[in-house]
C-alpha positions in Angstrom: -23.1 34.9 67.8 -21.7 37.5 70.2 -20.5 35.8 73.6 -21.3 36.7 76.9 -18.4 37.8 79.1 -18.7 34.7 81.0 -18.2 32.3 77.6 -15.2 34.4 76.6 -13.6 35.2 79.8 -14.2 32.9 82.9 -15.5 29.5 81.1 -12.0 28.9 78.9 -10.1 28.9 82.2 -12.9 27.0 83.9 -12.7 24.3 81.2 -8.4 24.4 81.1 -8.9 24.0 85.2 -11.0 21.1 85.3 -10.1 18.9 82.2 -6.5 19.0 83.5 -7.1 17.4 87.0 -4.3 14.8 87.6 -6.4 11.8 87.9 -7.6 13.1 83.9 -4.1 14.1 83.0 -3.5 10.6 84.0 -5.7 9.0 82.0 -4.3 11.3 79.2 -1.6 10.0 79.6 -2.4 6.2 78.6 -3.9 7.4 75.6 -2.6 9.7 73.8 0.9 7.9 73.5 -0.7 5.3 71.4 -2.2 8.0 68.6 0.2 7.7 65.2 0.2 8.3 61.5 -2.3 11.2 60.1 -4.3 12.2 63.5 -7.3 13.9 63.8 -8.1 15.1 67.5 -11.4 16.6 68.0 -12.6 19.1 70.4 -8.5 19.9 71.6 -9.9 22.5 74.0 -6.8 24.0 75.3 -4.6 21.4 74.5 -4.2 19.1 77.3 -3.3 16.3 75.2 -0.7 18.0 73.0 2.7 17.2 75.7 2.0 13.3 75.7 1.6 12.9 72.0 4.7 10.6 70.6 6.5 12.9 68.1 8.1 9.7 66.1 4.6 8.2 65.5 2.8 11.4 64.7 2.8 12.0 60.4 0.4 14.7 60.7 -1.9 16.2 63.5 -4.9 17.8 62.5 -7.0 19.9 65.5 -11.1 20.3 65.5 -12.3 23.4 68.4 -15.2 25.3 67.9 -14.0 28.0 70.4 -11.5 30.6 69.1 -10.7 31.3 72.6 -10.0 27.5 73.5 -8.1 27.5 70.0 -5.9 30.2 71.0 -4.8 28.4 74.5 -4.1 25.2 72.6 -1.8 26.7 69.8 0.3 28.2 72.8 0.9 25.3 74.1 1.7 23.5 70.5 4.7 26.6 70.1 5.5 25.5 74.0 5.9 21.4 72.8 7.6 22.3 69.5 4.5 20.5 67.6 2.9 21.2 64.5 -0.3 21.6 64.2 -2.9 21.8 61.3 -6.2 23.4 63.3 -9.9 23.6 61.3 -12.4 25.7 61.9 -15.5 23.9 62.1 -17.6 21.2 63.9 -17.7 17.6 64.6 -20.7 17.0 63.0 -19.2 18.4 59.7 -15.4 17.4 59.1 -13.8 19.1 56.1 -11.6 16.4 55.7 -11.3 13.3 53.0 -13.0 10.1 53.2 -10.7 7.5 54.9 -7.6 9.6 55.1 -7.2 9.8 58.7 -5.0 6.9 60.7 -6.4 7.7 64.5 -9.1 9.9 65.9 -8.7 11.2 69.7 -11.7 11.7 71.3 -11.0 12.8 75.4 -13.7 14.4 77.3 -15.3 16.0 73.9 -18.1 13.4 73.1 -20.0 14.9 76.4 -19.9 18.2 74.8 -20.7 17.5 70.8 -24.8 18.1 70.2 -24.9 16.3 68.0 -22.9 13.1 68.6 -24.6 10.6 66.2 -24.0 12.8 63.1 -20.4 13.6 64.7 -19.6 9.9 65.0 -20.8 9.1 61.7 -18.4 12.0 60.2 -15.7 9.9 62.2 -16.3 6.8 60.5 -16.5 8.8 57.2 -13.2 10.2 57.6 -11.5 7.2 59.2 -9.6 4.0 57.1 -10.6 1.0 57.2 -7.9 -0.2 59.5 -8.0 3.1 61.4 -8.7 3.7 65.2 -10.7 5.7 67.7 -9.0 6.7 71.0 -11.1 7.6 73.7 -11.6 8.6 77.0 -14.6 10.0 78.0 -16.7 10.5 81.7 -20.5 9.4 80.9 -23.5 8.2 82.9 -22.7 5.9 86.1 -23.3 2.6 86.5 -25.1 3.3 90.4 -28.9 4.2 90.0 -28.5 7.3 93.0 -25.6 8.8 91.2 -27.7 8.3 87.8 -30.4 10.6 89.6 -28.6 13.3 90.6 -26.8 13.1 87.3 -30.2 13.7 85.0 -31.7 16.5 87.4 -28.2 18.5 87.8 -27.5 18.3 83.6 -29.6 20.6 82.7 -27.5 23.7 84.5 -24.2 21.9 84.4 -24.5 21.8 80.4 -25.7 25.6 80.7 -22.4 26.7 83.0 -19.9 23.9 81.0 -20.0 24.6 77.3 -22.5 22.5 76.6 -21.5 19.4 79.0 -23.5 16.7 79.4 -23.1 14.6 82.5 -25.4 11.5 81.6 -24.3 10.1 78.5 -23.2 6.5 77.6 -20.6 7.1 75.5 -19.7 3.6 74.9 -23.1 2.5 73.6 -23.0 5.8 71.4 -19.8 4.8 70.1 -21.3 1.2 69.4 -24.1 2.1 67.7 -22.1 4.4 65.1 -20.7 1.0 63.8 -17.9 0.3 65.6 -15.8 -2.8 67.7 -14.8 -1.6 71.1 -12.0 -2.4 73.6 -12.5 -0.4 77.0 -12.0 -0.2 80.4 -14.2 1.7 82.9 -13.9 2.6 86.5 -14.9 5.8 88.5 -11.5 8.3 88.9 -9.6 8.9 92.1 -10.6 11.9 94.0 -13.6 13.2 91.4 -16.6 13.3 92.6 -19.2 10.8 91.4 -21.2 12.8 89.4 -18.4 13.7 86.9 -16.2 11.2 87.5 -17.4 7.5 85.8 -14.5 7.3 83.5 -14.6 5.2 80.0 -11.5 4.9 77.8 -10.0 2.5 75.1 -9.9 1.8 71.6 -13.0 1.7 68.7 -12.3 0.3 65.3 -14.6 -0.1 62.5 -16.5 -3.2 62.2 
C-alpha cells in the first residue's frame, strides 16, 4: 500500500511528539523498569520505552511495529542506548513467535491502535508462559459520561489523523476478557486534556 505524504512524513513525528509527553514518559517510566527475561514489546513506535528498560533483567528483547518509518526512529534510538534489539516484521494479531516462550509482554499506548485487539490479545496469551506477565499502560474511554461523548463523536477523525487511534476503548475489560488476572491503577494524567488523557496501567497475568 503506497502512503500518503502525510503517513510517511508528518504522522511519525506527530506520533514521537505526542507519546513522549512527560506526564507519559512518566508513566513509562514505572513500567518499563519492571519488564525482564525474553521480552516482547509490541507496537515500539519510535522507541519511547527503549532508555528505561533495566539492561541486567533484559535476556532478550524482541520489537513488533508495523510502520517501517516508526521502525527506523526506534532502531536509532536502540544504537543511542547500546541495546540489542530483535525487531519482526508483522502484526499483533499474527506473532511469528513460539508458544509460551516469552517472559513479559509491554503493551504502552499500542492497544488503542491494534484493529484487531481480541485476536491480538489472544496471540499474547498464545505466545506468553504460563507464569508470564503483561505490562501495560494504555489511555482508554473515561470514566465521566460528558467526556465519554465527546470521546465517541471526535474518534472517528482522530483514528483517521492518528494511525488508527482509538480514543474510546476500555482497555482493561479488553484485557479481561482475553483471559487474564489484572492488577491496575487508573487516574486521568496531569496536564492532558480529558479526551486523551484517562490513563490505565499495571500488570495482567494468565488466569
Amino acid at each position: 500500500m503506497i502512503k500518503s505524504f502525510y503517513e510517511k512524513n508528518v504522522l511519525p513525528s506527530i506520533l514521537n511528539c505526542c507519546c513522549g509527553t512527560k506526564p507519559i514518559t512518566y508513566q513509562r517510566k514505572k513500567i518499563i523498569p519492571r519488564a525482564s527475561g525474553n521480552i516482547l514489546e509490541i507496537g515500539i513506535g519510535s522507541g519511547l520505552n527503549i532508555p528505561f528498560y533495566d539492561k541486567n533483567k533484559v535476556d532478550s528483547l524482541i520489537a513488533i511495529e508495523p510502520s517501517d518509518d516508526l521502525n527506523i526512529m526506534a532502531k536509532n534510538k536502540a544504537n543511542e542506548n547500546n541495546i540489542e534489539i530483535n525487531f519482526l516484521s508483522g502484526i499483533a494479531e499474527n506473532i511469528e513467535l513460539n508458544d509460551e516462550s516469552i517472559d513479559t509482554i509491554v503493551l504502552t499506548y499500542t492497544l488503542c491502535t491494534i484493529k484487531e485487539p481480541e485476536i491480538a490479545l489472544s496471540e499474547i496469551k498464545r505466545v506468553l508462559k504460563p507464569d508470564g506477565k503483561i505490562l501495560f499502560s494504555e489511555h482508554g474511554i473515561a470514566p465521566d459520561k460528558k467526556v465519554i461523548k465527546w470521546q465517541n463523536k471526535i474518534n472517528p477523525f482522530w483514528n483517521k489523523l492518528f494511525g488508527g487511534c482509538n480514543l474510546n476503548r476500555d482497555i482493561p475489560s479488553l484485557i479481561d476478557s482475553a483471559g487474564f488476572d489484572l492488577t491496575f491503577e487508573q487516574m486521568y494524567l496531569p496536564s492532558t486534556p480529558k479526551l486523551i488523557g484517562f490513563n490505565s496501567w499495571g500488570e495482567a497475568k494468565k488466569n
